[in-house]
PALO-630756 format. One record per residue: residue in three letters; x, y, z of N, C-alpha, C, O in turn. Coordinates in steps of 0.1 Angstrom, whole numbers, padded with zeros to 4 digits, always signed. Layout:
<recs>
ALAXYZXYZXYZXYZ ...
</recs>
This chain:
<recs>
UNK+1312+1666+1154+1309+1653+1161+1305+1657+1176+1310+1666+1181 UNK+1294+1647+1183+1294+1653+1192+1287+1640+1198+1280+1632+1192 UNK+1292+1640+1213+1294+1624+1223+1283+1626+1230+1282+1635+1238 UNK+1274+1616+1228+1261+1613+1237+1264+1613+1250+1276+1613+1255 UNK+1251+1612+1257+1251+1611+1271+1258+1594+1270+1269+1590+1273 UNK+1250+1590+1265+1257+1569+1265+1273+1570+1270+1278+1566+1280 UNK+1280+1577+1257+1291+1579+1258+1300+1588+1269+1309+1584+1277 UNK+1295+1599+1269+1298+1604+1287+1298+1598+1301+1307+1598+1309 UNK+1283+1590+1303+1282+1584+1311+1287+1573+1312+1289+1568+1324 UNK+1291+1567+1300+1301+1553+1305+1314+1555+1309+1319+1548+1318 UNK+1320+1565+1300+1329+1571+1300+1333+1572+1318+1341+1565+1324 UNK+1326+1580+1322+1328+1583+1337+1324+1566+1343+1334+1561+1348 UNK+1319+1562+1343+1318+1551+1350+1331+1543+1349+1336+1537+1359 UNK+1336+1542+1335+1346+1535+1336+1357+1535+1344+1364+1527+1349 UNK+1358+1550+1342+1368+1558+1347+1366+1552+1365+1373+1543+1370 UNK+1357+1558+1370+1358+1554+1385+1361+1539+1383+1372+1538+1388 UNK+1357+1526+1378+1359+1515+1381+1373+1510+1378+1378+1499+1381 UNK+1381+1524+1371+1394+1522+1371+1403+1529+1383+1415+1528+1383 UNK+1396+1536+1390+1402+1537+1401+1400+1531+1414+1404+1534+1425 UNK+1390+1520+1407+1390+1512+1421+1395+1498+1416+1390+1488+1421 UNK+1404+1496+1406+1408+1482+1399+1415+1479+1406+1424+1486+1412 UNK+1411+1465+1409+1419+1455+1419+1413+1449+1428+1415+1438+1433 UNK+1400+1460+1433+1393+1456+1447+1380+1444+1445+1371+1441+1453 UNK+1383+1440+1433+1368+1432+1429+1358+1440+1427+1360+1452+1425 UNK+1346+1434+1427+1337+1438+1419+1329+1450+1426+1326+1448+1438 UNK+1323+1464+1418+1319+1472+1426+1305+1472+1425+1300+1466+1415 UNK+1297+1478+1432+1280+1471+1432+1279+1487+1422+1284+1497+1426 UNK+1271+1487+1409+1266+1494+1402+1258+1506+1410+1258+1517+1406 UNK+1252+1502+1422+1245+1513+1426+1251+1522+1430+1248+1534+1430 UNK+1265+1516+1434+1280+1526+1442+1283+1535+1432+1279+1547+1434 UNK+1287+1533+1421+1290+1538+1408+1282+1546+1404+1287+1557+1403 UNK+1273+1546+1402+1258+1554+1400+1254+1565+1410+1248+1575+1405 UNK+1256+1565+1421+1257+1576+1434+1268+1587+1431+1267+1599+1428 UNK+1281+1576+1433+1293+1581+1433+1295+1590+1423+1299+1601+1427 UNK+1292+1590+1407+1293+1591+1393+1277+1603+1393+1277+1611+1384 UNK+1266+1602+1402+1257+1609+1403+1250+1608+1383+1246+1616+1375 UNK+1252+1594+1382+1248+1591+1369+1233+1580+1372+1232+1573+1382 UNK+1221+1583+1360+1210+1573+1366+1208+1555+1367+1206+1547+1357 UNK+1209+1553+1376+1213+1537+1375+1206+1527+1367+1210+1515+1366 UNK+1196+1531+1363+1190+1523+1353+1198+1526+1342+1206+1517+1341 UNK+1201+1536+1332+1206+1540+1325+1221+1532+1325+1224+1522+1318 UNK+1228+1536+1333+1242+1530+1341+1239+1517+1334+1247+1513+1325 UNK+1229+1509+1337+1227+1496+1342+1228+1489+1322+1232+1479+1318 UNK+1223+1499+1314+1224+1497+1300+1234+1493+1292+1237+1485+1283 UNK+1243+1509+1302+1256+1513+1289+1264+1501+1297+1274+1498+1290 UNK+1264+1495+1307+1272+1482+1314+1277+1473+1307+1288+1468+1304 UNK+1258+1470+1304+1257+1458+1298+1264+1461+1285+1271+1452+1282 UNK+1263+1471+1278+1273+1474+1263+1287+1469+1263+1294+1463+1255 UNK+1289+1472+1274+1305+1475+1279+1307+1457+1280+1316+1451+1275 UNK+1297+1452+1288+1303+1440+1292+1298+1425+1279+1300+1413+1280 UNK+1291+1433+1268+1294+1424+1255+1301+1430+1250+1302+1427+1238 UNK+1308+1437+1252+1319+1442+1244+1332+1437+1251+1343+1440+1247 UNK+1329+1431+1259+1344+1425+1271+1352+1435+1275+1364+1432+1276 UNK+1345+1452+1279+1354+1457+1284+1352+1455+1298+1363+1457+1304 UNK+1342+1452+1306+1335+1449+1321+1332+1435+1324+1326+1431+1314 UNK+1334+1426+1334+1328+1417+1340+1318+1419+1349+1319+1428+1358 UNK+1311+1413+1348+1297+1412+1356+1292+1403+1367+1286+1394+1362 UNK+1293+1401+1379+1291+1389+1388+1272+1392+1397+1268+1403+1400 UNK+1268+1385+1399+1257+1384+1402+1259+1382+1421+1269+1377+1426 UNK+1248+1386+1429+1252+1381+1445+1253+1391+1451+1252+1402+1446 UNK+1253+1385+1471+1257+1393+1475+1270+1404+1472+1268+1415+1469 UNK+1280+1399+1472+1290+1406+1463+1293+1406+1454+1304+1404+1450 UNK+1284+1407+1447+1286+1408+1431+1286+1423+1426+1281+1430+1434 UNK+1290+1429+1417+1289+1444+1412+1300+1439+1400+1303+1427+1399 UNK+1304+1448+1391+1314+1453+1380+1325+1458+1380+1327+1469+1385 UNK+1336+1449+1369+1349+1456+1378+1354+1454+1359+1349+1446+1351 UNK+1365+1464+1356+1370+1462+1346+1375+1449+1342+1381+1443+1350 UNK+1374+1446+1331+1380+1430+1321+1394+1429+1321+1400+1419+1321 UNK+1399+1442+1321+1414+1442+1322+1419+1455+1322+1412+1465+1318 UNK+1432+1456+1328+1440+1469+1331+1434+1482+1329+1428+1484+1318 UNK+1434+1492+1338+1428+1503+1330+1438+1509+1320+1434+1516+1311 UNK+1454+1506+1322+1462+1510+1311+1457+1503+1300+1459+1508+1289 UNK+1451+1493+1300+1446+1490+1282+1438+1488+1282+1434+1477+1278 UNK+1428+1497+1284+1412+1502+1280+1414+1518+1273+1407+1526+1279 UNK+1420+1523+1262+1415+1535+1257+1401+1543+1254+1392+1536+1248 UNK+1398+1553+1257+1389+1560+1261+1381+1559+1244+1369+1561+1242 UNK+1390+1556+1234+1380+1554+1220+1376+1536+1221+1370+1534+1210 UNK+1377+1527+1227+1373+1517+1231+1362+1520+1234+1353+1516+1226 UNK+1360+1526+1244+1345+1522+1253+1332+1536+1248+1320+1536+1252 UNK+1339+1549+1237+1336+1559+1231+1328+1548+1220+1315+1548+1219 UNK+1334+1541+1215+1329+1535+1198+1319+1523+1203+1308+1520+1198 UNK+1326+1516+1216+1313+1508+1219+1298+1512+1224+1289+1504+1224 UNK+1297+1525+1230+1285+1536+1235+1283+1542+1222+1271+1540+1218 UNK+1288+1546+1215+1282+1555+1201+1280+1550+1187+1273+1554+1178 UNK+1289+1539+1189+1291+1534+1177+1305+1534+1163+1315+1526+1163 UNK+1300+1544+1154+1310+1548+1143+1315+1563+1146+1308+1573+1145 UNK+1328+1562+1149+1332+1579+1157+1332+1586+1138+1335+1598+1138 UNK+1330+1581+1129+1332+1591+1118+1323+1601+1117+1311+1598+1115 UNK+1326+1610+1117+1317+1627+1114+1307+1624+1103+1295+1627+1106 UNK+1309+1617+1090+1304+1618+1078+1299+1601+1077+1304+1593+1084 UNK+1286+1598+1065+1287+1586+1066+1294+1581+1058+1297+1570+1062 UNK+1297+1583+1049+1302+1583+1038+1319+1579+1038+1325+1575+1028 UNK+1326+1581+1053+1335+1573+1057+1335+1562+1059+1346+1556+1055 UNK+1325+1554+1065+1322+1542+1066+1315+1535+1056+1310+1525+1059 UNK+1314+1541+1041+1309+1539+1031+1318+1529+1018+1320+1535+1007 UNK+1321+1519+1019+1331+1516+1005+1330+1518+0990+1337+1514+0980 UNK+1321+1523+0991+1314+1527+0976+1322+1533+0964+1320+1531+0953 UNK+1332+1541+0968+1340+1548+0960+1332+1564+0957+1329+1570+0947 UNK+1330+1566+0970+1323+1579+0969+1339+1595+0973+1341+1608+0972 UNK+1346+1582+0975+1358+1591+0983+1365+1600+0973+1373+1608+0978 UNK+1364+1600+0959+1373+1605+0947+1363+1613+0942+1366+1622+0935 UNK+1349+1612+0945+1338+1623+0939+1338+1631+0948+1338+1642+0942 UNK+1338+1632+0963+1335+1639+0974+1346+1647+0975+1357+1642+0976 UNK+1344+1666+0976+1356+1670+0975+1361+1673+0990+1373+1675+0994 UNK+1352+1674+0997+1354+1676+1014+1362+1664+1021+1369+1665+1031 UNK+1360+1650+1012+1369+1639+1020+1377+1638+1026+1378+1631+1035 UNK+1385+1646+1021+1401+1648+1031+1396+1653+1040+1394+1644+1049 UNK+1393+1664+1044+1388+1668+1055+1380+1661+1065+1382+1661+1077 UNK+1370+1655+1058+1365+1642+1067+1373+1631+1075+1372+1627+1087 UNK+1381+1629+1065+1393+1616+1071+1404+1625+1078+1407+1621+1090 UNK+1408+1634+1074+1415+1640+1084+1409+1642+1098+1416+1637+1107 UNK+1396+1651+1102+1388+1651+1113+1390+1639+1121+1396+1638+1131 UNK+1383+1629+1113+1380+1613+1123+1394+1609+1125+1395+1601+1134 UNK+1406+1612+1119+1417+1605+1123+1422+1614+1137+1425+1610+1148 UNK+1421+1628+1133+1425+1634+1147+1414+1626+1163+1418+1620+1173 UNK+1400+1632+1158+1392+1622+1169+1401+1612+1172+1407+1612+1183 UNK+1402+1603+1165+1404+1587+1166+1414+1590+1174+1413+1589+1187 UNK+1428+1594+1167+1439+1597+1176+1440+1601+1191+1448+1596+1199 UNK+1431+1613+1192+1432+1619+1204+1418+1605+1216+1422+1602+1227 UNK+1413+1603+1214+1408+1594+1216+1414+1582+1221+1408+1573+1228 UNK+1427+1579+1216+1431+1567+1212+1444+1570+1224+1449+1559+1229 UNK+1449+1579+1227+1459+1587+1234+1454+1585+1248+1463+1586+1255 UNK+1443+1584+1255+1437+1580+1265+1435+1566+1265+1431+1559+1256 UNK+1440+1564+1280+1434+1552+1284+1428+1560+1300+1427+1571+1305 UNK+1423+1545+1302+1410+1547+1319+1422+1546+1330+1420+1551+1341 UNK+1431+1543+1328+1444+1549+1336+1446+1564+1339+1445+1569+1351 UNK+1448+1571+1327+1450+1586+1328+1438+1588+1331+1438+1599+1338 UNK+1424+1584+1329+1411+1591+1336+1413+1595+1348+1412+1606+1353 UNK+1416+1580+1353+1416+1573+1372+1424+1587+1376+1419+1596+1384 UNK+1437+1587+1369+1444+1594+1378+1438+1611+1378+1436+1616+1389 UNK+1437+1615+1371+1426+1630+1369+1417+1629+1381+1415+1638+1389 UNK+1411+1617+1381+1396+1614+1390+1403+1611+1406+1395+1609+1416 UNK+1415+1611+1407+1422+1605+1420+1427+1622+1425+1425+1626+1437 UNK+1432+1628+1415+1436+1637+1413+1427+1654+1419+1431+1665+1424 UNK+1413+1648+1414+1401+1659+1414+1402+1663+1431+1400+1654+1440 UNK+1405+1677+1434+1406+1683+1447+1412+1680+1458+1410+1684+1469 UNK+1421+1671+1452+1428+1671+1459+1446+1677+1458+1455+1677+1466 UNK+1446+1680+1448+1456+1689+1443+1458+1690+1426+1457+1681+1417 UNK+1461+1706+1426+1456+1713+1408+1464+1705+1401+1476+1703+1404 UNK+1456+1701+1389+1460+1693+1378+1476+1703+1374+1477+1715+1377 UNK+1487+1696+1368+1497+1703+1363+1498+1699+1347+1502+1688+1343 UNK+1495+1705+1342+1490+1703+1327+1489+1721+1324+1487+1731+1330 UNK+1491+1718+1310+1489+1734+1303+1477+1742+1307+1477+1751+1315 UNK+1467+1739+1299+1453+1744+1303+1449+1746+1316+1444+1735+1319 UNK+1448+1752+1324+1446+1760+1336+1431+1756+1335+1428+1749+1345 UNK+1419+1760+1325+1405+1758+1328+1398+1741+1329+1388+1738+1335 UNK+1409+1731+1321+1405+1722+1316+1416+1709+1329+1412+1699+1333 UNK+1425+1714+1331+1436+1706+1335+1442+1697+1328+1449+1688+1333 UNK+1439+1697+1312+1445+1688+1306+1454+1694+1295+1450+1704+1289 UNK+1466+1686+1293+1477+1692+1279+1465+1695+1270+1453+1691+1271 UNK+1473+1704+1259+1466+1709+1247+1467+1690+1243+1473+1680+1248 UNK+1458+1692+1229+1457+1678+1219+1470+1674+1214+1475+1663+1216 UNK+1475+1684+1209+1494+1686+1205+1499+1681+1213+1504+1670+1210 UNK+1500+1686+1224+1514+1676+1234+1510+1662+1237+1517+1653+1238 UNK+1495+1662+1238+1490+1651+1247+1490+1641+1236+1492+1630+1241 UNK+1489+1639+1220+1494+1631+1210+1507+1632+1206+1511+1623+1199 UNK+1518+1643+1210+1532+1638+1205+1535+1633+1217+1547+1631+1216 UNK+1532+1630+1231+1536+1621+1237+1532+1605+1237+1540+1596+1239 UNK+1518+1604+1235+1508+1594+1239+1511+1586+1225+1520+1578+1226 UNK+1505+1589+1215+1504+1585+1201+1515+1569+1200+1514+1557+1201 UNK+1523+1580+1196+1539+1575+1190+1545+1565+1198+1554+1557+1193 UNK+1541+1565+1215+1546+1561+1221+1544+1544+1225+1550+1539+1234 
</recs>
């Protein structure tokens, strides 16, 4: 599996507009500088976001885009599935056909997309914000030293279940 630009790019956008939640609405062009993402582009995956009711949109002098709600309850496979679409590896997951008992890889498929989903699902634009609040101004404390974030393992037996 592998996450489009759509999906990266909103991804970070969201992320910054959840570290400015609360302040009203931020003008897209800020976002787009800030994010060094292209504002036309920006200006697309928005609009995805905001029929999908994860963004509001205000028109005006102060008008710009601010999250729909909390960045604790926006998960990062939210606004992943609304830029990409169907996170399953295979099509044939999203298939009801009864292809699942002929196909001998299936397990493996459904297993794959459930881990995706999961670890996906273990993020919200909360824990982005704070990474993004975080960036240089002091080293992430997390396992991974190159990445600054827990392995998948810790970061779903905490997040998951919880």
């Amino acid at each position: 599996m592998r996450i489009s630009s759509r999906g990266q790019y909103g991804l970070r956008a969201m992320a910054y507009l959840a570290t400015r939640f609360g302040e009203g609405p931020i003008r897209l062009r800020t976002v787009a500088e800030e994010e060094e993402l292209p504002a036309k582009y920006l200006e697309q995956l928005i609009g995805r976001l905001r029929q999908a009711g994860l963004v509001r949109a205000s028109r005006g002098a102060r008008g710009g885009v601010m999250l729909a709600k909390p960045p604790d309850r926006i998960t990062a496979r939210e606004v992943i599935s609304v830029l990409e679409g169907s996170l399953a590896p295979v099509d044939c997951l999203d298939a009801k056909n009864g292809h699942a008992e002929q196909c001998v890889p299936h397990p493996l498929w459904r297993a794959l997309h459930e881990s995706v989903t999961a670890t996906l699902e273990s993020f919200t634009l909360a824990d982005l914000a704070e990474r993004r609040r975080r960036r240089g101004v002091e080293p992430p404390k997390a396992e991974d030293p190159e990445t600054g974030w827990e392995t998948v393992e810790e970061r779903t037996e905490t997040h998951v279940g919880a």
